[in-house]
C-alpha positions in Angstrom: 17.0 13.6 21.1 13.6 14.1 20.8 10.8 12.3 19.2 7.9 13.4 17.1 4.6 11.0 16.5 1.1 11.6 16.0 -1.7 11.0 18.7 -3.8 7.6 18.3 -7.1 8.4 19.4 -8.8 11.7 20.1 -9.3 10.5 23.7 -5.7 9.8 24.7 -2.9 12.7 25.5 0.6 11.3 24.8 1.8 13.6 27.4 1.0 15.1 30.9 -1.2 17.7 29.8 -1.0 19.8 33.5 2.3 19.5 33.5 2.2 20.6 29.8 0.7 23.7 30.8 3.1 24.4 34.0 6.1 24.2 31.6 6.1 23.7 27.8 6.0 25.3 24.6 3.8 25.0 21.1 5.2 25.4 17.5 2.8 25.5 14.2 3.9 24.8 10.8 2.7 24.6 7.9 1.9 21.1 8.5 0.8 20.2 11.9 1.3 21.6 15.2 4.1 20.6 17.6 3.9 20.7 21.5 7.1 20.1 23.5 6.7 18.7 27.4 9.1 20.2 29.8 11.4 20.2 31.4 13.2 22.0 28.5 16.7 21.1 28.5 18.5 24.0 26.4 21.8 24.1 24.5 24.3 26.4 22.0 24.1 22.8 19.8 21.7 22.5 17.0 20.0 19.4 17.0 16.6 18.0 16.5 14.5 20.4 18.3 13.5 24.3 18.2 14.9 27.2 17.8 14.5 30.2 20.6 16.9 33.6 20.4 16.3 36.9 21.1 15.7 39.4 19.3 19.5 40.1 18.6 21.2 36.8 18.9 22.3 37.4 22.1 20.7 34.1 24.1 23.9 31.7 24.7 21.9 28.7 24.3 18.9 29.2 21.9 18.1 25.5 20.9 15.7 23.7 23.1 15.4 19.9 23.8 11.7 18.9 25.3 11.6 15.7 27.4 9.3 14.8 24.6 8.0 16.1 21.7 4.6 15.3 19.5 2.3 16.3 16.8 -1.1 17.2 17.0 -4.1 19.2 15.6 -5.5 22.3 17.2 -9.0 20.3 18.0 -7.2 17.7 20.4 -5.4 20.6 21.9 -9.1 22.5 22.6 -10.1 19.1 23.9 -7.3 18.7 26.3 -7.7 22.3 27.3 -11.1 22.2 27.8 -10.9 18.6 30.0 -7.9 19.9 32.2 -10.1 22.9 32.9 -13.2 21.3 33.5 -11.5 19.1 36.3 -9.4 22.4 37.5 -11.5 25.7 36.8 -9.2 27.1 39.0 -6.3 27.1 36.3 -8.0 29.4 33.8 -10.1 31.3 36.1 -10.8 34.6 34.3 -9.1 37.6 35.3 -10.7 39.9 37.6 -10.0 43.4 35.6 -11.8 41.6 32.4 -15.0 43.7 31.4 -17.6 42.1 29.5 -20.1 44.8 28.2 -19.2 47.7 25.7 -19.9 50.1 28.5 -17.3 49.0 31.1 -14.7 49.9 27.8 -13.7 52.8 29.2 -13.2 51.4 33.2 -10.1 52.2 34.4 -7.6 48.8 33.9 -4.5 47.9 35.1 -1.9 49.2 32.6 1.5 50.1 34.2 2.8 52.3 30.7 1.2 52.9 27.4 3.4 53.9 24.5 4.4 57.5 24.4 3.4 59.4 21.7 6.2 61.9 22.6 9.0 59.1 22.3 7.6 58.0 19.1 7.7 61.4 17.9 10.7 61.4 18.7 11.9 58.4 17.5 10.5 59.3 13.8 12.1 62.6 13.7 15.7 60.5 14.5 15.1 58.0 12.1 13.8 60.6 9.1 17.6 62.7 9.5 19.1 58.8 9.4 17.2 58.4 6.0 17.8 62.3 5.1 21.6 61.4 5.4 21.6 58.7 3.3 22.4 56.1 6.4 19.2 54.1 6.0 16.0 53.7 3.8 14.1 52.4 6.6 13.7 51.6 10.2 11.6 49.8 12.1 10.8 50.8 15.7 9.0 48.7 18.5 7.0 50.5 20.9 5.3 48.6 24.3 1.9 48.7 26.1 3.0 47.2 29.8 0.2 45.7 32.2 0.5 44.7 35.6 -1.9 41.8 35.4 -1.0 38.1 36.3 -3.1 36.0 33.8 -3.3 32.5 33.9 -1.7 30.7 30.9 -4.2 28.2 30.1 -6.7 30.9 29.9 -4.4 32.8 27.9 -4.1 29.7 25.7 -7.7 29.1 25.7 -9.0 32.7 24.5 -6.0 32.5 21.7 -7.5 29.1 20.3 -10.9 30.6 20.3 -10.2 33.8 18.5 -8.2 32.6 16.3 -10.0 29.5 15.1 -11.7 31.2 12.0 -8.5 32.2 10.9 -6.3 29.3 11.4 -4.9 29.5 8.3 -4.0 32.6 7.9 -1.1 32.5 11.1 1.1 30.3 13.1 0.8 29.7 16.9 3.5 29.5 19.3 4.7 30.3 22.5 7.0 28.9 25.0 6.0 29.3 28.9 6.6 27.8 32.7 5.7 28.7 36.0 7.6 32.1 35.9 7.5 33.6 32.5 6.2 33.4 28.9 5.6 33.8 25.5 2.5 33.4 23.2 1.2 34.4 19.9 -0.4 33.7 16.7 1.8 34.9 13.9 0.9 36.1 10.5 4.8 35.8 9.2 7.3 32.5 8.6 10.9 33.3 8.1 11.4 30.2 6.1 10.7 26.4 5.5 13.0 24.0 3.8 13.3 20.4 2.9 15.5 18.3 1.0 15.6 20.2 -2.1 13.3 23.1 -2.0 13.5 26.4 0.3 10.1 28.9 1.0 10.5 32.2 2.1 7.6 34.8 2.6 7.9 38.6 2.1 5.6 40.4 4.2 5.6 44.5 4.8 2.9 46.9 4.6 -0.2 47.1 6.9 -4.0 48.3 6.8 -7.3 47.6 7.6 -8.8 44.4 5.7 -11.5 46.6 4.8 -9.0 49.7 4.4 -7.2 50.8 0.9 -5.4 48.6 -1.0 -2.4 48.3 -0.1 -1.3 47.3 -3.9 -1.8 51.0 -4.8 0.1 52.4 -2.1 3.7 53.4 -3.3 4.9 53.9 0.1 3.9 50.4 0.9 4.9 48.9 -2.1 8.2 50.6 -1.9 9.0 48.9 1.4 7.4 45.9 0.5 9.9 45.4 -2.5 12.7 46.3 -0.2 11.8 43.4 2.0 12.2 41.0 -0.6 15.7 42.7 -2.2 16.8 41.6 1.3 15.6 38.2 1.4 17.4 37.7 -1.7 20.7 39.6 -1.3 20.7 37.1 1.9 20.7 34.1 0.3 22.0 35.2 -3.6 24.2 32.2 -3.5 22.0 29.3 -2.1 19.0 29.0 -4.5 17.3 29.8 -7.8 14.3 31.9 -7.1 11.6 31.9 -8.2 8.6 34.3 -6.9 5.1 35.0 -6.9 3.1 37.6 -7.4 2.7 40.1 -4.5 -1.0 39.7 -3.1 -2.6 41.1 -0.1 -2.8 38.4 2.6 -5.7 38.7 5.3 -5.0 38.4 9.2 -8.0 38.9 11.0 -9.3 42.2 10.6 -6.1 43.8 8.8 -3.9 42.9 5.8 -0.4 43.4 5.0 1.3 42.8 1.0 2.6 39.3 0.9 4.9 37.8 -1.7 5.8 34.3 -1.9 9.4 33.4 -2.5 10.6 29.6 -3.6 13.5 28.1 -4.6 15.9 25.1 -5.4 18.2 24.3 -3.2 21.8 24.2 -4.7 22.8 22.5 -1.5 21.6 21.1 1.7 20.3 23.6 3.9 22.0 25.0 7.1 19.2 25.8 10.3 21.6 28.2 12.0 23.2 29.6 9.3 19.4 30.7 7.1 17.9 32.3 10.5 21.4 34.2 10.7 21.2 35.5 7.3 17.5 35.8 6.9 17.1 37.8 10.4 16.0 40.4 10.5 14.5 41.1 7.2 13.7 44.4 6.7 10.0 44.2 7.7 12.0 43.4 11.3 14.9 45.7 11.2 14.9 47.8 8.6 17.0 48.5 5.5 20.1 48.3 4.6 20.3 45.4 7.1 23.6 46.2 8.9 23.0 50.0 9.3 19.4 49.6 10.4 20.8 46.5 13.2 23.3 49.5 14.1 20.4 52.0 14.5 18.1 49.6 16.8 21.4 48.5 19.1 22.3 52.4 20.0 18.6 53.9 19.8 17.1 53.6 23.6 14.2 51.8 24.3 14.6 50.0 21.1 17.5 47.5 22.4 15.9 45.9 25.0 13.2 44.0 22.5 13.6 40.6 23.8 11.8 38.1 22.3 9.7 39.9 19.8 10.3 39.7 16.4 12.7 37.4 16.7 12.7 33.7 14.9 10.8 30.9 16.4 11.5 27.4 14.5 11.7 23.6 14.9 14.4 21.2 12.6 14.4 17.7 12.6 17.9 16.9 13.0 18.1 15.8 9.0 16.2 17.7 6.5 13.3 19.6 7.3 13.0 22.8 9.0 10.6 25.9 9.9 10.8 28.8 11.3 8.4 31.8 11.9 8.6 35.4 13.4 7.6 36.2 17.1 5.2 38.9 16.5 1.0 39.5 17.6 2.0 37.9 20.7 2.2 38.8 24.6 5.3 38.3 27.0 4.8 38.0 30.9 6.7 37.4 33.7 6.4 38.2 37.7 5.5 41.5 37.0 3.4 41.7 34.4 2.4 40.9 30.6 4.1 42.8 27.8 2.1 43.6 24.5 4.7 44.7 21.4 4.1 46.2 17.9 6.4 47.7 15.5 6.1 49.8 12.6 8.1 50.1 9.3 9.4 54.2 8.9 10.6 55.5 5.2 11.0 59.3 3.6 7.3 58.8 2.7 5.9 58.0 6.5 3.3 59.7 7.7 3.8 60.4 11.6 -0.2 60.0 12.8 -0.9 57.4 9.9 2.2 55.2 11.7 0.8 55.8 15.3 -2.3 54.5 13.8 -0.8 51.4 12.8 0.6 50.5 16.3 -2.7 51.1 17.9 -3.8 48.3 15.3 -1.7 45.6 15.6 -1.9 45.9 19.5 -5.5 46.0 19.5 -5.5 42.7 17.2 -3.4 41.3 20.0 -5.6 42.3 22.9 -8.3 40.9 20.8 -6.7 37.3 20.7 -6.2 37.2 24.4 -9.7 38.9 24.9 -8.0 41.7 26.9 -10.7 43.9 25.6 -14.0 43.5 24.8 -15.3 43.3 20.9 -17.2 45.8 19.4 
């Protein structure tokens, strides 16, 4: 079992902060942040601790048990950052193939494979017979920019907490790392949070530029966006009596995506394992329907192997509280490199260069986070 407890002073760390860094992961909700100190024991058990599958539910032990486990606020973890680096600059040294000036943009870096147009393309035109055929409504494809660098975490860590500090409340952070391999991000999307009585959900499709169209006039978007929460619902029909808001454009940074708030009351205690297994994926993940569009992903290549992103990333306290959000605007690495994902939602409607587009968008807002490229 773990334990969770706040911080006394601003000066103490209740855990071994380099040994935090070499192995440990980082969980925010929508009420404080959580930071678990490895080793990470992991299990098939629920219990009090997080919640780690794949993509696909294929991970045989997906809960993970921290030696010890804590709440905190993003300043202490800046401060701790900042102290462990300032006694080892080494740890966080900044990467070699980082340009600093506009006009070192176009420098050559280290990128092993960009996305193919050409298998998008291709992808699209696959997906548009599906939906043609009556099979599915929509799909949603995932497309990776690979790089062969070998970035130190804490300085990963440390460029996320910067750019994102502005808008901390408009995403989650998490990530789970050791020596070997990783995963960090700062999403804009929660799967669900429940306590004794009362269950939130969030509905969130549709992409564009903060400064872009609204999205709220878009019938393609709004389409899909109302698909998204038919699933949600159909999901869970049994479990609660909704209630919703109204659907609203939510900011992230420098795009925006339709957001709908869904709440209800709990006609009986809710189940950790059993929610994420409904709820995942929604159809801003996988697509809709749910089962056919699960079908589509598992047989179309390139789009099986998605690991880690997209998939639920949650914490329960072993009674009756529980959160989880969705792995996405986030970078993988292991030995060989750093992995940087985005997915896009395709329907009868999709425009093929207007979809590229969007890609190029949400990686770009990653790369941004980890200060992979410079600002304009």
């Amino acid at each position: 079992m773990t334990s969770v407890y706040l911080p006394k002073t601003t000066n103490h760390c209740p855990i071994d902060f380099q040994s935090w860094l070499k192995e440990g992961l980082i969980l925010q909700t929508n009420t404080q942040i959580l930071l678990g100190e490895g080793p990470l024991l992991t299990s098939n058990r629920p219990g009090q601790g997080f919640f780690h599958p794949d993509f696909f539910f294929e991970k045989k032990k997906p809960w993970i048990f921290p030696k010890k486990t804590f709440s905190t606020t993003r300043t202490l973890i800046e401060q701790w950052l900042d102290d462990a680096i300032t006694k080892h600059p080494s740890i966080a040294k900044k990467p070699i193939f980082h340009q600093t000036h506009r006009e070192d943009f176009h420098q050559p870096q280290k990128i092993t494979e960009q996305p193919s147009f050409t298998e998008f393309h291709t992808v699209f035109a696959q997906l548009q017979q599906k939906i043609n055929q009556g099979i599915l409504k929509k799909g949603v494809p995932v497309f990776f920019e690979n790089r062969n660098e070998k970035i130190p975490f804490p300085y990963l860590l440390q460029a996320l907490l910067k750019k994102t500090a502005t808008i901390n409340r408009e995403g989650f952070l998490y990530g789970i790392w050791n020596s070997k391999k990783g995963l960090l991000g700062f999403s804009p999307e929660m799967l669900f949070s429940f306590s004794e009585k009362e269950l939130s959900l969030m509905a969130l499709a549709g992409t564009g530029p903060w400064l872009g169209p609204s999205l709220l006039h878009d019938p393609k978007e709004m389409q899909e966006h109302q698909w998204v929460i038919q699933s949600i619902k159909e999901s869970l029909k049994d479990l609660a009596i909704w209630n919703d808001s109204p659907t609203q454009e939510k900011k992230f940074g420098s795009l925006k995506h339709l957001h709908t708030k869904i709440k209800g009351t709990l006609k009986q205690p809710a189940d950790f394992t059993f929610l994420c297994k409904k709820l995942h994926p929604t159809a801003a993940l996988g697509g809709f329907p749910k089962q056919a569009a699960l079908h589509w992903l598992k047989e179309t290549p390139h789009q099986k192997n998605r690991g880690y992103f997209g998939a639920p990333f949650g914490y329960f306290d072993g009674k009756t509280n529980g959160f989880c959000l969705i792995a996405l605007r986030g970078i993988e690495w292991n030995p060989q490199g750093l992995q940087i994902g985005a997915g896009c939602g395709l329907v009868k409607n999709s425009i093929l260069q207007k979809e590229w587009r969007e890609l190029t968008l949400k990686r770009n807002q990653i790369k941004q986070f980890f200060h992979l490229i410079p600002q304009p």
